[in-house]
Each structure stands twice: as structure tokens, then as C-alpha cells.
N, C-alpha and C positions, 0 to 999 in steps of 0.2 A: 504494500500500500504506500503511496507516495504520501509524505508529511502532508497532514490535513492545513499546516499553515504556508503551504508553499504558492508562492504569487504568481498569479497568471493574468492574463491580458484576456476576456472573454467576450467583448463586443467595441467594433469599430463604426466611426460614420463620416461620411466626406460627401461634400455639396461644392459644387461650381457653378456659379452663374453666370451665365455670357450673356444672355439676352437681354432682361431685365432694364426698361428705358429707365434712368437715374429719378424721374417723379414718381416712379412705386420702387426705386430701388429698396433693398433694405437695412438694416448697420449692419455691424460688423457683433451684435449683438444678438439681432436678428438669426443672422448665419449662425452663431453658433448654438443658439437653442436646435434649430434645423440641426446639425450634425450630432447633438448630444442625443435628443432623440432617434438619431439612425442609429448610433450606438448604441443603444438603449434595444430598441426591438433587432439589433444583434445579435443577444444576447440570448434572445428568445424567451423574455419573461419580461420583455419590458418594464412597463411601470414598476415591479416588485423590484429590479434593483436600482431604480428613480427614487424610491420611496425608502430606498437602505439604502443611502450615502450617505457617510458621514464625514466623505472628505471631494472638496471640489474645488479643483486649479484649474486657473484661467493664466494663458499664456499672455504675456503682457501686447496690446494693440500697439499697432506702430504710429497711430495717430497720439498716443501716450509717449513713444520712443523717439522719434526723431524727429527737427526740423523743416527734414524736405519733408512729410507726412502729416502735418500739425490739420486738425480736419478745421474746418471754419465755421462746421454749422454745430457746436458744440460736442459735448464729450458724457460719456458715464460716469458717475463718481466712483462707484462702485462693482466691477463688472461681474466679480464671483458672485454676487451679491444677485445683482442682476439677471444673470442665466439663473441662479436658485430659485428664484421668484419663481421666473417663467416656465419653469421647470416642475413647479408646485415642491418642491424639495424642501426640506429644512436640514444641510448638514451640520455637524456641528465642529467644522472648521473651514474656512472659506481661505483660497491662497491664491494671490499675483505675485507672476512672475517678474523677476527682474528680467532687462532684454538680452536678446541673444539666441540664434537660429541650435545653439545646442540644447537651450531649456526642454525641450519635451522630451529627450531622451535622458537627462538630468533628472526633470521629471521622474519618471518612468521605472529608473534609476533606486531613485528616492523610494517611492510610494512602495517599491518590491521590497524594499529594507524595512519598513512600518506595516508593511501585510505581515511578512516571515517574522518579526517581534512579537505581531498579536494587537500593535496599537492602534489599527485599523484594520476596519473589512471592506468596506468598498469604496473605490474612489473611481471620480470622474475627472479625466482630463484635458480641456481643450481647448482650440483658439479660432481666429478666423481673423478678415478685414474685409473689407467693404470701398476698397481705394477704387476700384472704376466707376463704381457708382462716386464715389464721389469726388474724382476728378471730371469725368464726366457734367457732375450737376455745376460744378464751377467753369465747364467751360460753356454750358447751357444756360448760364446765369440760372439757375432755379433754385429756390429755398428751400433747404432740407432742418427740420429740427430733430437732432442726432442726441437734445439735452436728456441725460436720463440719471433721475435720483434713485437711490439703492440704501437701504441703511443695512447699517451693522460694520464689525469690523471685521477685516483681513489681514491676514498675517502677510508679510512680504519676503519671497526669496529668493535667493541666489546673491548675486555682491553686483550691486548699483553701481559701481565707478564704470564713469564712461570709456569708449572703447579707442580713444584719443587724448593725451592731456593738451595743454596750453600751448606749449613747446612747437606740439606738430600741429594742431590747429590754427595759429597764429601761419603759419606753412600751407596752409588752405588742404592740409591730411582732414578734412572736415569730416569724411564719412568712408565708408566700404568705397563705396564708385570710385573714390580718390587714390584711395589706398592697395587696392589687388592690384593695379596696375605695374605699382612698386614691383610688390612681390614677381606678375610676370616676366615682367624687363629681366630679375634678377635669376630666373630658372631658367628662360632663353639662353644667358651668359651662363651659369652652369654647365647646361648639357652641348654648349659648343656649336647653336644654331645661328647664323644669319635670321635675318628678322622677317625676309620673305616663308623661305622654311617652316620657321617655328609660326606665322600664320597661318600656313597650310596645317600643322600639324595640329592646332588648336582647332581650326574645322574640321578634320575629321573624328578627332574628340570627341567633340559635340554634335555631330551628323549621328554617333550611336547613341546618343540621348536624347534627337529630336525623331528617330525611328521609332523610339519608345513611346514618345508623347504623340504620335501621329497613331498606335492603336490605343490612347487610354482616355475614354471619354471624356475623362474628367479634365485632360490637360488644355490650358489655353489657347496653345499654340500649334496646332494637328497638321502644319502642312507641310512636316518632314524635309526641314529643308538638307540641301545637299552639304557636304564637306566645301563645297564652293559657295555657294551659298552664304554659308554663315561667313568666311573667312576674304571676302568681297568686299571692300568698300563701296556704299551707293550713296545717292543721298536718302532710301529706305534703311540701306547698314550702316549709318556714319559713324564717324569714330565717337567713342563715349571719353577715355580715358584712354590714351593709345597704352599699348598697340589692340584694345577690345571696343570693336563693333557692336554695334547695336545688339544683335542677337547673341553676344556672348556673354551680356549683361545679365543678371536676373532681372526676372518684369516683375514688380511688385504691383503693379496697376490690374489689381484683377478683384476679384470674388467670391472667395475659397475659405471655407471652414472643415474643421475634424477635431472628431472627439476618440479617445478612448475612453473605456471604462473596463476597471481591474477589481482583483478580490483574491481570495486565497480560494484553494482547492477543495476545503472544511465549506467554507460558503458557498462556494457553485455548486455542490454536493445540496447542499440545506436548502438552495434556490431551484433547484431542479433544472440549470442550465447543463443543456449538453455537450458533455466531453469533446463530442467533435469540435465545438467553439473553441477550446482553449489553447491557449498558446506561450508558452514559456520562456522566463528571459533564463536562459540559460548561462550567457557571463558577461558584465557591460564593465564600464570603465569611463571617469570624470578627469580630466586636469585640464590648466591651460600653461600656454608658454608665457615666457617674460611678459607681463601685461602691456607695456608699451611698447610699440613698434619699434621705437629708439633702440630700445634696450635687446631687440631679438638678436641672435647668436648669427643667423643668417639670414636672408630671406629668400632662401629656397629647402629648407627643410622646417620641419616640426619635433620637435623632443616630445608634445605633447601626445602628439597624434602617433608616436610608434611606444609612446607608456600606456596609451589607450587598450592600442589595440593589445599591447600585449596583452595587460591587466583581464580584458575580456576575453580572449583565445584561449588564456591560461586558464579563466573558471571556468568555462567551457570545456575544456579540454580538447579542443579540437585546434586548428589552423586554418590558413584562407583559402587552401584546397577544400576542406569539407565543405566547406559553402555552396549550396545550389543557388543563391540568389542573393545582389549587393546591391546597396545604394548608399554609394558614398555622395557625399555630401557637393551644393555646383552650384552656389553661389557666383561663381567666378571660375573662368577654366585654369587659376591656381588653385584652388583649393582642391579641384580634382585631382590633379598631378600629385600636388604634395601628398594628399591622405591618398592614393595609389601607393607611390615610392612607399610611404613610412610603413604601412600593412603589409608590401609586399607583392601587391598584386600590378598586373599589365594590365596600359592603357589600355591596350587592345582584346582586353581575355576576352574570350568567345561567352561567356556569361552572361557578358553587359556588367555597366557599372550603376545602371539604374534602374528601377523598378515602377518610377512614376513618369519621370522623362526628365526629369530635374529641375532647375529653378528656372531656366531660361526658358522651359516650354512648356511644362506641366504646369509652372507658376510659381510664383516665390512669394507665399502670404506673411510675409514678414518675418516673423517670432517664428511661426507655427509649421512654414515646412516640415520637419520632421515630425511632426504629428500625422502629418500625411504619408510620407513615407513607411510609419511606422504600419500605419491602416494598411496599406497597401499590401506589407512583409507580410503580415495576417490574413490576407487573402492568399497570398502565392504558397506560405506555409500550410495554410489551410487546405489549400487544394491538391498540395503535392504531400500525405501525411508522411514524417520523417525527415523533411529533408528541413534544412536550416538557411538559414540567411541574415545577413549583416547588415546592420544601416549605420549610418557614420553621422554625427552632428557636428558645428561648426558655429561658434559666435564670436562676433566683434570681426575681428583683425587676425585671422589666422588666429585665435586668439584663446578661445576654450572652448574643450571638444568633449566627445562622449562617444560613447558604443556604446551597442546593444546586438546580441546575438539569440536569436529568435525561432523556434520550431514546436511542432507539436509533441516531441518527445517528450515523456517526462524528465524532468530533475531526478536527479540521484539522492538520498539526505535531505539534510537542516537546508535550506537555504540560505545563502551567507557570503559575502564577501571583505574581499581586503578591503580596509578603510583607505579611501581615496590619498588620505592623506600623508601615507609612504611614499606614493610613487608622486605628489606634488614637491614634497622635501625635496625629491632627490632634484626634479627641473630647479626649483628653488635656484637651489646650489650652485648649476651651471653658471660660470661666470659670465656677465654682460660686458661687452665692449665699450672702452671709455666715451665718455661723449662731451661734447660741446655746447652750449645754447648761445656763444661769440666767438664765430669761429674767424677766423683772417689767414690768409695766405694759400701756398700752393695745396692744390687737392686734387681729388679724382673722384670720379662716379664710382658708387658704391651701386645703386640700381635710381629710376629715375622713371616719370612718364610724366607727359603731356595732356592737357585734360581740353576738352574740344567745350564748345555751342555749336546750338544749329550752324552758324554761318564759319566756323574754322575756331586754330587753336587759341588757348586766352588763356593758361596757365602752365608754364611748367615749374614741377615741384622735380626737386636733388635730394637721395639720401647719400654723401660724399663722406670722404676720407682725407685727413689732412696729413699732407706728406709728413707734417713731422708729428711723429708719435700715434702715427696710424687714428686719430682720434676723429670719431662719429660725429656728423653734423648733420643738419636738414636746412633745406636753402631752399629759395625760387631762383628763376633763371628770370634775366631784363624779359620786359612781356611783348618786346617788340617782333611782332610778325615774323623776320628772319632768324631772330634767336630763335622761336619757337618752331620753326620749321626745319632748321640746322639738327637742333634737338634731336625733334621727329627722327628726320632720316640719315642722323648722324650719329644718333647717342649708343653708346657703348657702355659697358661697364667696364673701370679703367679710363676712359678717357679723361685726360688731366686739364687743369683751368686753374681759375684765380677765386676763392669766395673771400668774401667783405662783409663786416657786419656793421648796421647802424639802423638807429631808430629800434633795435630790437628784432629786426628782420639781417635775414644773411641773405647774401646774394650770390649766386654762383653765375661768372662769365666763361662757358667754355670755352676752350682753347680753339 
């Protein structure tokens, strides 16, 4: 008999709305009652485990998260709060997440460790946004009231510090769009490609992820575009943040909610949900790397994302062979490459690397991607019994990651894992490279991109190296048109210059 308090994942739900004109659009609020309830008659007993919850996380909305996102026609005060309501639920813990595209597998994570103690039996987890409807109604001029009071209190978690300090912000590193592009510049120069190259090689990446989202109803973007395709500059693919085109971007502009709902194997038993529903994390794993970009070791690998995966391999007892089915995480087509390399596993495995289509085609609902993926794992597990699969999470800046490894097999024993916080000591410890915030004198690229508008380029950001004493800086380059273009189809990593600091800004003039 498998441990009656062993945690399993027993109903999912996933909603995408494409149609929907922005004056009956719905929130993001809306959506996720919608997905809590498909989770809910997943489960096959619906309302009875609606009506046993005593624990319910809302993944934090990105209109809560960031600046480009901020909605205009008001905000929930409360959002656990809120789906509880509509849900007719009374839990007796209500939790918002801090941001961060790893939170639901953190999540997930969490909740399995508070099932297997006994401190909870059923919880509900999920998220959504509502960003085309309402981008949309603002480009429709139409009034939407989004205002929604919730009483009661919520617990908050994960760690709130933003995914930039002052340093790199003042540096226009303002958000992700800014920031992957670093990192790409900086894996190109790794792996020894010309820049033509490593854009071909980034569309066909992505050409097996948009294969994917062209058979999965749910994904935004179904019209399977080619390796060419994506890796094309048009004025439909212009550059976002070179060297990444429009379609290599995540679309966060969508309409996408998903819930899980969890419980221990003693209560699916007492609920009379059936076995074939359930699905088990069999070994996951939390850390992140040096939290500021400044500080990272390189930027083209992850310490975090190869303690991850070990950490969850190892409770598993398995490897990335045994895996019949992956989704690593695509925010960005760095983040794919790196959590490949760190795992272990080939861009190209015959597998596939995704199971939804990923961020750039399936949709990137903020927070909550991996909520979606997770649904998905639970389908494919579901339908294939025995076989296993991996989903990989990712938040901020390369920045904190997670696994989870997922099948209908049962657990072995107690359920139980290492405390996260051996294998975060150890990244701890890795040493950070010195750095500067007044940098002067001769230097060199360390990695670099250029950040576009519709009409051409208007920003490039430096992460450089000063000849003497090897020490870390972040600089813009002059904004004028031919530096930024020079930049563009000149920048290398290595290539040497002159940065100057005044007013509190550095300035790097390539050579």
C-alpha cells in the first residue's frame, strides 16, 4: 500500500480565449475561477473537493508584477480571496505568490511537502491574465471596470526583491525583454557561432516548439511557423532586443488561465477520486543563481538549473533518459539552451523539448506558464500510464528555477525530500566577479544587445570588462544611430573600447 499521506496532483484545468471582443472580455479573475472549476470536475467529484480546501494559491497577476503590465481599468485587492468567493469555498489559508515564471512548480513543490507532513489535505493552485483583452480595450478606447474588493487576509510567498537592482536599471536592464538578450549575445560567443549561424540555429529551436503549439488547441499561436520563419527579420518579425525577433519573444498578450488541484493519496481514497486521475511528483528541486545579473558567474550557464535538476533526478531516481516527455522552460531561446546544457539533454532530442508549445506560441501568461505546462505533463502522463516527464520552471533573470518530475507511478515510502537549502549554500558560495558601479578606462565586451522600437534601434546596453583587474561593469553605448548599428553588426564579445562614467551612468564607446 502506498503511504496514505503521499501527495499527488489529481485534477487539472486550462482555458484560452482568443475570441472574446475586449466589451465582454473577462479578468484575469474571471479566467481563473473558469480553470479552477475544470480542475475541479477533473477530478471527478467536483464540488466535494471545492468544498475540502483548505488551502488556495493564486499565482501572483502580472498586472500586480510589472510596469509594462500595470492594467488601467483597476485591480483586485484581494485575488485568493476572490476566486474563494466565486468558488463558494471557505479555505482556511489563502496565498499570493511573489513573481516569477518558477512559482507554480515552487508551488507544487511546497504544497507536496504540507500534504506528506499531514498539514494539509487539499489545495488549489492557480493563475491566469487577461492582457489581450485588455490591451485590446485600450487600444479600442472602451471602459472596463477590472475594480474588485475581497476581504480577509493572505499570506505572501516566495522572496519579493525584484529581478533587477538600481545599478542595472539605471542601465535601462529594466525587465526580461532587456535582459535575455545579454545572456544570448553571451552563448553565441561560447559555442563559437557567427551571428548569422546562431540565428538560424535559434529558429530551428523554436520551429520544434511552434510544431507543438500548431497541434495544441489551446496555444495562441497554431501556424507552425518554419525555422525560417521565426529567424527572418520582417517588419511582422522585427527585432525586439537583438539579436531576438518578434516571434522569439514570449507573447504575454493573451488569455490563458490553469489550475491544479492536489491532496494526498489517504484523501483521494476518502473522496472516491479515481486512481487513474492521479499523478505523482516523484522528485522536484528549488534554487536560484546569484540574484543579480551583475553578480552571475557567466552568462551562459546556470549552477542553479544543473542543482535542480540534479536534486530532482536524484529523488526520482531516475535520469533525462527515462523521461518520455519534457518541457523545459522558453521564455526566451536562452533559457532553453541553458536548462538543455545544465540537464543534459539535446536541443534537438527526438522527444521534443515541449509539451504545450512554449511561451512564444502556446502563450506566456505571465507568473503562470508553468501551471500550464504542469496540466499538460498530467495529460501526457495520464494517457501514456508509467511513463514520466519533466517540466522545468524559470523566474526573473535566469534567475530561480525549479523541477518537477511527474508520472502515474507510485512513490516508493514516506514522501520527503532534501531541504532546498543545501544545495542553495552551496550556489551561495560560488564566488561572484568583482564589479564596478564607476567604471573609466580601457575595457571589453563581456556580452551586450541592442534593444529596437517599431521604427529601428534606440538602446544599447554593455555588460564589459575592464582591462585592468578584469572588473565587471554595465554601461550604454552613445544612442546615436551609427553607434547602435556598428553595435548591431559588429558586437562581439571581446571587442575592446573606452567606458567613462559621469552623472552616475557609464558609457561604453567601442573601438
Amino acid at each position: 500500500m502506498t503511504d496514505p499521506r503521499t501527495p499527488i496532483l489529481v485534477g487539472c484545468g486550462q482555458v484560452t480565449d482568443l475570441d472574446t471582443p475586449p466589451e465582454k472580455g473577462q479578468s484575469a479573475i474571471d479566467m481563473i475561477e473558469r480553470a479552477a472549476r475544470l480542475a475541479a470536475a477533473d477530478t471527478g467529484v467536483g464540488e466535494a473537493v471545492l468544498n475540502g480546501l483548505d488551502s488556495l494559491c493564486i499565482l501572483r497577476l502580472y498586472t500586480d508584477t510589472s510596469w509594462r503590465f500595470e492594467s488601467p481599468f483597476g485591480r483586485c485587492t484581494n485575488p485568493p480571496a476572490a476566486v474563494a468567493r466565486r468558488l463558494g469555498t471557505a479555505p482556511g489559508r489563502l496565498q499570493y505568490t511573489s513573481p516569477g515564471g518558477n512559482m507554480p512548480q515552487y508551488m507544487v513543490n511546497r504544497t507536496a511537502e504540507e500534504i506528506a507532513r499531514g498539514e494539509i489535505e487539499i489545495a488549489l493552485i492557480g493563475g491566469g491574465e487577461a492582457l489581450r483583452t485588455q490591451r485590446g480595450a485600450v487600444k479600442a478606447g472602451i471602459a472596463i471596470d477590472w475594480n474588485e474588493e475581497a476581504e480577509g487576509a493572505y499570506e505572501e510567498l516566495g522572496d519579493m526583491r525584484p529581478g533587477v537592482n538600481e545599478y542595472e536599471m539605471r542601465h535601462g536592464m529594466r525587465a526580461p525583454i532587456f535582459n535575455y538578450p545579454l545572456f544570448e549575445n553571451a552563448i553565441r560567443a561560447d559555442r563559437g557561432r557567427g551571428a548569422a549561424e546562431h540565428q538560424k540555429a535559434i529558429g530551428r529551436l523554436l520551429a520544434g516548439f511552434a510544431r507543438v503549439a500548431h497541434d495544441n488547441p489551446l496555444a495562441v499561436r497554431r501556424e507552425g511557423f518554419s525555422a525560417e520563419q521565426i529567424a527572418t527579420v520582417s517588419p511582422d518579425n522585427r527585432y525586439i532586443g537583438f539579436p531576438y525577433a518578434r516571434l522569439m519573444n514570449s507573447n504575454p498578450y493573451i488569455d490563458q488561465s490553469a489550475a491544479l488541484i492536489m491532496t494526498s493519496v489517504g484523501k483521494a481514497r476518502e473522496l472516491g477520486i479515481d486512481p487513474s486521475k492521479w499523478v505523482y511528483l516523484h522528485g522536484c528541486g528549488d534554487a536560484w543563481d546569484h540574484w543579480w545579473i551583475t553578480e552571475r558567474v557567466n552568462y551562459h550557464c546556470s549552477p542553479a538549473i544543473r542543482t535542480v535538476a540534479g536534486r530532482a533526478f536524484g529523488m526520482a531516481g531516475k535520469t533525462p533518459a527515462d523521461m518520455d516527455f519534457l518541457d523545459l522552460y522558453s521564455c526566451f531561446p536562452a533559457a532553453i539552451q541553458i536548462g538543455a546544457q545544465e540537464i543534459g539533454i539535446a536541443e534537438d532530442d527526438p522527444r521534443g523539448l515541449t509539451v504545450t508549445g512554449g511561451l512564444p506560441f502556446f502563450g506566456g501568461p505571465g507568473n503562470n506558464y508553468v501551471t500550464h505546462s504542469i496540466a499538460e505533463m498530467m495529460n501526457r502522463v495520464r494517457g501514456k500510464p508509467g511513463s514520466f516527464g519533466l517540466c522545468t520552471a524559470n523566474g526573473h533573470n535566469v534567475t530561480k528555477h525549479g523541477a518537477g518530475i511527474y508520472s502515474t507511478t507510485p512513490t516508493e515510502g514516506a514522501w520527503e525530500r532534501e531541504d532546498p537549502a543545501k544545495g542553495q549554500a552551496e550556489i551561495d558560495a560560488m564566488p561572484k566577479p568583482p564589479l564596478t558601479e564607476q567604471a573609466n578606462g580601457a575595457a571589453r565586451i563581456e556580452t551586450w544587445t541592442v534593444m529596437h522600437r517599431p521604427d529601428g534601434p534606440e538602446l544599447g546596453i554593455v555588460v564589459g570588462r575592464l582591462d585592468d583587474g578584469n572588473v565587471r561593469f554595465v554601461a550604454n553605448t552613445p544612442a546615436d544611430l551609427a553607434t547602435l548599428m556598428d553595435l548591431q553588426e559588429n558586437g562581439d564579445v571581446g571587442r575592446p573600447g573606452v567606458v567613462n562614467h559621469s552623472d552616475g551612468q557609464n558609457v561604453f564607446v567601442p573601438a
